[in-house]
N, C-alpha and C positions, 0 to 999 in steps of 0.2 A: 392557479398561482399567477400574481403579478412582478412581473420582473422589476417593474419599477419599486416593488417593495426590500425588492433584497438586498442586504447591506452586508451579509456575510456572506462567506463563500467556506466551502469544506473541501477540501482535497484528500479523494483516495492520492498513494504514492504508485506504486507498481503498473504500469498501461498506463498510466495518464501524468506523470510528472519523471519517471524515472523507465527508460525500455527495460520489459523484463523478457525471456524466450524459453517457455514449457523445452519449444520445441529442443532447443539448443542444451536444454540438463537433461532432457530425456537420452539423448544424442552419446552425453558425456556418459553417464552410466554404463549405457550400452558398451561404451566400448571400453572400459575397463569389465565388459563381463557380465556385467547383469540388465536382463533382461525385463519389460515392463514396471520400473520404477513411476512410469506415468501413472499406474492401477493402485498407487500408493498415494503420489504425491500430484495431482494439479490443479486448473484453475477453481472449478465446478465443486472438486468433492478432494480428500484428502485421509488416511488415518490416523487415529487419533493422535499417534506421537507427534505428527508436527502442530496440528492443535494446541495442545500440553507445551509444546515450546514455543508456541506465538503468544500464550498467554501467560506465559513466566512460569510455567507450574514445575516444570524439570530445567535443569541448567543445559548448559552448552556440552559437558562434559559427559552429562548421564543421555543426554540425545544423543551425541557420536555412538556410546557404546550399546544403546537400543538399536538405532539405524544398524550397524553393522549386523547385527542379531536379526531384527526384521529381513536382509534380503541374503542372508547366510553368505555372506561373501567376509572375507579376514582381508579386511582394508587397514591401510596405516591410519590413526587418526588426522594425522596432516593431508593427507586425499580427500579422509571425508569433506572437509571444509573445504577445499578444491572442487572434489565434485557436487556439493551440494551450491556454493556460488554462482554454479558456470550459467543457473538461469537469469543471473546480475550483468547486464550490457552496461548503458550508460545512462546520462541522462540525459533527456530531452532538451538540449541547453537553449531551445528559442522558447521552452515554456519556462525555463527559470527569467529570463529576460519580461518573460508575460506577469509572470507570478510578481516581478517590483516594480511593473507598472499599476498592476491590478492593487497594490496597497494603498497608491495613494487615491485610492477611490470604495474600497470597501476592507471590512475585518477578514484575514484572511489564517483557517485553521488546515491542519492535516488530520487526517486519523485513518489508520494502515494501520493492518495486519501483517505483522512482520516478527521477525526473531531476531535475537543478540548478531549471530554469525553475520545473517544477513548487513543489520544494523551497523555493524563495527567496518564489514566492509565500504560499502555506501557512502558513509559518513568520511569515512576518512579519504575516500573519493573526490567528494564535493569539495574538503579542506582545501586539498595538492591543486585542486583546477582553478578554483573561488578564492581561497584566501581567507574566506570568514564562514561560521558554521551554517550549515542548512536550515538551520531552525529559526533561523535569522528574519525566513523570509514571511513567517507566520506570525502571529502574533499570540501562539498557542501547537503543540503537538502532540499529538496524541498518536502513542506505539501501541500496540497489542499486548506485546509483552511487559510493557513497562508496567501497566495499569491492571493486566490482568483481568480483561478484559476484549471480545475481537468482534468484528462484524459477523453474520450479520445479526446478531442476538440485539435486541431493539436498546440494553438497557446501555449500550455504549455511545448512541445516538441521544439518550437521553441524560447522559454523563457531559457530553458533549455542551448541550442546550444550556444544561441547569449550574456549569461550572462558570460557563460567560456571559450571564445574561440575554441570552438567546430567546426567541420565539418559533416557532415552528416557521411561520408565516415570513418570518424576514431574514430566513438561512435557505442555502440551495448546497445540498449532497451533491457533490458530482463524482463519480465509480465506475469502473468498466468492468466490473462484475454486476452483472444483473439482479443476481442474488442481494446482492446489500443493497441494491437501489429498489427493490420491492419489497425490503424490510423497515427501508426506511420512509417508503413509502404509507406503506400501514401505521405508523407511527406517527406518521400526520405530518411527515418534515418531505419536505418539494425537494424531488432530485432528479438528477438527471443522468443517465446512464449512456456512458460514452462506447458508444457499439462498436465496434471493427469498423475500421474507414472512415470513421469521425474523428474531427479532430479540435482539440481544445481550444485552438485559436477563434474556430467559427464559430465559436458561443457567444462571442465579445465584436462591437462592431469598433468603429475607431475611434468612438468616444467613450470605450470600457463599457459600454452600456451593453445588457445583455439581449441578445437574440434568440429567445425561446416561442 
């Protein structure tokens, strides 16, 4: 890959544009009571229900009443969305600052794996802080759910490509799930996988040009 070819950029959202904390909803679970929610739900592997809601296939309403049933615990519906947020911190607000410099020098897309609940909180996060919507700072987004469709199955990477006139050649994945960066690596599109301790900013020197 040549960096001086790259004119797009892709943004995972969760670790790399917005803090999310496995740790911190495993935390939350536990203490209302249930124990190993991690063995269900984290970064690496997950079952299938949250799947089925990241990709629009069951709603908001028919996930609550699964969730509850999966860890046999009788939660109020307004908990579950409580406890299911609590892995939502904030957002990186020196990479949004990053993200509207980085515009005016290259196309800038998202594509995240996410659900409604998540969605609706986040967003209306961004509104109350920003003023104006998140989507604002892309020129293209791409949900999980919306499209019905999630990483790292290759064919959303090439949804991606073939909706904006893309080439493989002159876009860069960036993810901190490793998993999607070596799926979209096989797929022929250059990524780059933002490991533990790395951080978004050192990719970019101070003339936006990249540092790979």
């Amino acid at each position: 890959m040549k960096s001086e070819n790259i004119k797009n950029l892709i943004f995972d959202f969760g670790g790399v544009i917005y803090q999310i904390d496995f740790e911190r909803q495993k935390k939350a679970f536990l203490a209302f009571g249930i124990n190993g929610f991690e063995k269900l739900y984290a970064q690496a592997s997950q079952n299938s229900l949250f799947s089925d809601l990241e990709t629009g296939k069951i709603n908001e309403d028919i996930f609550r009443e699964k969730l509850t049933g999966l860890i046999d615990k009788n939660i109020p519906l307004s908990k579950v969305d409580e406890l299911w947020n609590s892995i939502l911190i904030d957002y990186f607000h020196d990479k949004i600052g990053l993200l509207q410099k980085l515009k005016s020098k290259y196309r800038l897309f998202l594509l995240s794996n996410t659900n409604a609940i998540h969605y609706n909180f986040y967003s209306e996060q961004f509104l109350k802080i920003y003023g104006y919507d998140f989507s604002e700072l892309f020129d293209k987004t791409y949900w999980s759910f919306k499209i019905g469709m999630r990483k790292p199955d290759q064919e959303i990477f090439e949804k991606v490509i073939a909706d904006n006139g893309l080439t493989r050649e002159n876009a860069l994945f960036i993810d901190d799930t490793v998993q999607n960066t070596e799926s979209a690596e096989k797929y022929g599109l250059s990524s780059f996988w933002l490991s533990p301790g790395t951080d978004l900013g050192d990719l970019f020197d101070d003339k936006l040009s990249l540092n790979l």
